[in-house]
matplotlib code that plots the C-alpha trace (Angstrom):
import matplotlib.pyplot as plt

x = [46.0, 43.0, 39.4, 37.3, 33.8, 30.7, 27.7, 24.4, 22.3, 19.8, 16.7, 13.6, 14.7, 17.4, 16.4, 15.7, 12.2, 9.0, 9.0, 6.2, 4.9, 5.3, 1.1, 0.4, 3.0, 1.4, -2.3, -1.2, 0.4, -2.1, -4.4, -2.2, -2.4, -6.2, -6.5, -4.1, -6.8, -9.8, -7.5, -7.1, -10.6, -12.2, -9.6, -11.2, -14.9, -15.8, -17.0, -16.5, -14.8, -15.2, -12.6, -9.8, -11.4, -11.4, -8.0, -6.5, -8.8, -7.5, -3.8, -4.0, -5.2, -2.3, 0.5, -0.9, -1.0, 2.6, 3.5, 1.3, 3.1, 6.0, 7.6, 6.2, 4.6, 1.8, 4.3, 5.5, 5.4, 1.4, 2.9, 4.2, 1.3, -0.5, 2.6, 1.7, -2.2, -0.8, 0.8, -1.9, -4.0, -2.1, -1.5, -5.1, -5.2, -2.7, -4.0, -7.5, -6.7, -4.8, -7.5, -10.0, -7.7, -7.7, -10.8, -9.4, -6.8, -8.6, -9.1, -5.8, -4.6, -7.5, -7.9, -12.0, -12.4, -14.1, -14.9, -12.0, -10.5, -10.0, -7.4]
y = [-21.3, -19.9, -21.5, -22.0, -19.8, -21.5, -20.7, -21.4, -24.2, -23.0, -23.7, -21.8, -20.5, -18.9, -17.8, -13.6, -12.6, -11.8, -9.1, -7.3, -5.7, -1.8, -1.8, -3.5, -1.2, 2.3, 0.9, 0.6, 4.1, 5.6, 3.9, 5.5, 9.0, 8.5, 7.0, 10.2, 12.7, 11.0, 11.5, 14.9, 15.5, 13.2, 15.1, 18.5, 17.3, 17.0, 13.8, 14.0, 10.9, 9.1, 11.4, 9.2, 5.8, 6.8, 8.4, 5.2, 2.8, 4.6, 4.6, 0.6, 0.0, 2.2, 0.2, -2.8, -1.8, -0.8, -4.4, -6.1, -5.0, -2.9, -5.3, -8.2, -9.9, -10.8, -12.8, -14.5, -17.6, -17.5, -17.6, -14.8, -13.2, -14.1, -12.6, -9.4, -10.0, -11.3, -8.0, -5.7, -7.0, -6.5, -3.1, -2.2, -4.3, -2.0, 1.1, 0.6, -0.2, 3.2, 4.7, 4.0, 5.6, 9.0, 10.2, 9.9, 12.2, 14.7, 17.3, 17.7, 18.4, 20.5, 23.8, 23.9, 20.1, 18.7, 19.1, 20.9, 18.5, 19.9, 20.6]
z = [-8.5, -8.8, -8.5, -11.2, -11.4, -11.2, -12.9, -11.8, -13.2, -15.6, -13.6, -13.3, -10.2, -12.0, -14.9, -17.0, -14.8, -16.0, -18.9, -18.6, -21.6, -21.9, -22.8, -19.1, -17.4, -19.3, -17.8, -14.4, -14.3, -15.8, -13.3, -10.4, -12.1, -11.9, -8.2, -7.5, -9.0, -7.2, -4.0, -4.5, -5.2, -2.5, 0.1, -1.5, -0.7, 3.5, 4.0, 7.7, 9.1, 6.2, 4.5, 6.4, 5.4, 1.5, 2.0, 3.3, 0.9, -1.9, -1.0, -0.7, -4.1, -5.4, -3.2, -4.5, -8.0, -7.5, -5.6, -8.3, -11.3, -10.7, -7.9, -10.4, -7.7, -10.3, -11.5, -8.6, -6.7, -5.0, -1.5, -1.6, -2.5, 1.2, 2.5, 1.0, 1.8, 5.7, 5.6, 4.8, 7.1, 9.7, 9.0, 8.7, 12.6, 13.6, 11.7, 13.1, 16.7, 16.7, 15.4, 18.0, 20.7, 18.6, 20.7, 23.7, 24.1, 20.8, 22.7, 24.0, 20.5, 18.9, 20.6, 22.3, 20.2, 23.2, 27.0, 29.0, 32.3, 35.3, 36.7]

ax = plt.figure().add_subplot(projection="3d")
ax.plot(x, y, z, "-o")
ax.set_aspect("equal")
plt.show()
């Protein structure tokens, strides 16, 4: 004898999710299409170090975008939204405290970058 299937109660928790119309979704890609050309062109212009900073700026408005609307998180409960904030900040923590090693150790990896060490 077999058991009988259950179903799950219909609850909000449980219910179709978010549809989001086709007009919102066409923005936001044709926002990331944008933020991809001022990449390219920003990455085409020297700005010194502040190439990296723009570089890295710009790439976290496009992951948001994505997580905002194509992962629906827009949508979603708010709590999960200061994961995602939670998260990004400790990215950039660990992002930036890498960063301020990079000059120690430079001029191993760039030929004539910086003073030679004896040897």
């Amino acid at each position: 004898m077999t058991e009988p299937t259950r179903s799950l109660p219909a609850t909000p928790e449980h219910t179709v999710g978010h549809v989001v119309p086709v007009r919102v979704l066409a923005r936001v890609w044709g926002a990331l299409l944008v933020l991809t050309v001022v990449t390219v062109a920003v990455a085409r212009v020297d700005l010194g170090s502040l190439n990296l900073d723009i570089a890295m700026l710009i790439a976290t408005v496009k992951a948001t975008l994505v997580v905002l609307y194509f992962m629906h998180l827009r949508y979603d409960r708010p709590i999960l939204a200061v994961v995602f904030a939670a998260a990004l900040l400790f990215v950039a923590l660990f992002v930036s405290i890498t960063l301020l090693d990079t000059h120690a150790y430079a001029h191993n990896l760039i030929p004539d970058y910086g003073p030679a060490l004896p040897k």
